[in-house]
Structures are given as C-alpha cells and as structure tokens.
N, C-alpha and C positions, 0 to 999 in steps of 0.2 A: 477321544481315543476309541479307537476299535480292536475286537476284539474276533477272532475266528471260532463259528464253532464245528465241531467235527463228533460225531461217532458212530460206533460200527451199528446202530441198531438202525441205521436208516440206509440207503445205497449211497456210497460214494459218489463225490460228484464225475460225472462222463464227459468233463470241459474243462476248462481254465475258467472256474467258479469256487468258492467255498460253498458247504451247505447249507449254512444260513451266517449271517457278522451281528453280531453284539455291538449297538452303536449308545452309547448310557443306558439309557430305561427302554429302548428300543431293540428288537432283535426279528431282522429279516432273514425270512426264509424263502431260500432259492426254491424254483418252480420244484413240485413232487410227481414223479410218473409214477406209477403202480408198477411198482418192482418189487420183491421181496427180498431183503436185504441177506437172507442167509444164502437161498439160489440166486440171485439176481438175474429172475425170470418176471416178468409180467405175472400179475398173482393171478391173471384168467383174463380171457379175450374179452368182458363187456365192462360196458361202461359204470358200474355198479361195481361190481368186483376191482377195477382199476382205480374208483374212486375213494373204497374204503382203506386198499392198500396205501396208495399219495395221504390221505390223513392220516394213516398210524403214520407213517413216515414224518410227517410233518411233529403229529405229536413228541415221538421220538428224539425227534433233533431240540424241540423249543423243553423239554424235560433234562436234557444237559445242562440246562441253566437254570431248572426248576419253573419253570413257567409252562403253563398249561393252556388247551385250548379257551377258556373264560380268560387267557390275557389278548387275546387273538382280537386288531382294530380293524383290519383290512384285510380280507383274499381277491386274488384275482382266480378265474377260472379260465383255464384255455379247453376247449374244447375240438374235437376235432369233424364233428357233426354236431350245431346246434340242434339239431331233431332230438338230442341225446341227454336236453337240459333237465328234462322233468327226470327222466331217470336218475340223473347224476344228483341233483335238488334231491330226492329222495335217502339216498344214502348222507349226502351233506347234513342234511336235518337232522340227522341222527347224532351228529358230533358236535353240535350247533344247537343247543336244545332252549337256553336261555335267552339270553341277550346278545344275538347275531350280529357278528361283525359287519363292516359295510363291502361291500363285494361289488365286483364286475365279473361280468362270461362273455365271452366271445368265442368264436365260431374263428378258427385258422385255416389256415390251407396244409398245414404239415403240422409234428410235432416231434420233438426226438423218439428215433426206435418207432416211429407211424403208433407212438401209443395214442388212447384214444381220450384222454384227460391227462391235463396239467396243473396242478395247484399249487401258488406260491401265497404266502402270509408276511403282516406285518402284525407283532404283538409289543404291546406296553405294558409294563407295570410301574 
C-alpha cells in the first residue's frame, strides 16, 4: 500500500508527480529544487543557497510523517555544473553530519526552471 505525501512547507509539485509516496517503512522523495515554498522563488542564484533550500524542502516533506534526515538511506544529486560538487558537498555536510546516506551526483544537461541543484532521497525507518 502506498501512501501520498503532501504539504505546504515544501513547493508544490510543477508535474504529474507527488512530493514524496510512503511505501511501508519507506518514503521517497521527489527531486528538490531550491525554491522557497512561501515565494516560490529560487532562494538565490548559487549553488549553496539552492542546495540548502532543496534540503529544508526535503526535510519538510519527510517531517509529515515524522521521519527526519538520520532516516535518510539514499540521495541522488543532480547537478547542473559538476565544477559546482565541492560547493554543494559543502552545504550537504552540514545536514548530513552523522552517518551519511549512500548517494550519487551527476552532472545534466538541464534541470527544471535551469536550477542549478536537484535533490531527491529515499529514507527508512
């Protein structure tokens, strides 16, 4: 059984996606851009600024169901200039301070809105 989850502390989703689904003890979250959910503006043009925004966002959504980032097993990171990874590692480490999920970054050619970071998760409890 799956489950949707939805709320207003994160941006809406901009597709035919939900924000993140509740699958048992699992709960994926759709990719996070640096938006700010009350403007739903880019919270500032770098990559630092866009990456701390996409993690409150993520935070946000996976706290609907009480689960926090220490449940977090998987991020992916999309990037929109690999040159941009240290920067972004940087602010990541800061939400990520324990025992770091297992991740991938890549380097795209686009991303929605030409933002410049994307972060999706999968957390267990």
């Amino acid at each position: 059984m799956k489950e949707i989850i939805k709320t207003e502390n994160a941006p809406a989703a901009i597709g035919a996606y939900s924000q993140a689904v509740k699958a048992d003890k699992f709960i994926f979250v759709s990719g996070q851009l640096g938006i700010d959910p009350v403007n739903k503006k880019f919270k500032g043009e770098t990559v630092e600024e866009q990456t701390e925004q996409a993690l409150e966002n993520a935070k946000a959504i996976l706290a609907e169901k009480g689960y926090t980032l220490d449940d977090v097993v998987k991020t992916t990171v999309l990037l929109d200039d690999i040159d941009d990874f240290k920067k972004m590692n940087e602010i990541y480490a800061q939400f990520f301070t324990q025992e770091c999920p297992a991740r991938a970054a890549f380097e795209v050619a686009n991303l929605p809105l030409r933002a410049k970071v994307e972060i999706e998760l999968i957390a267990y409890k």
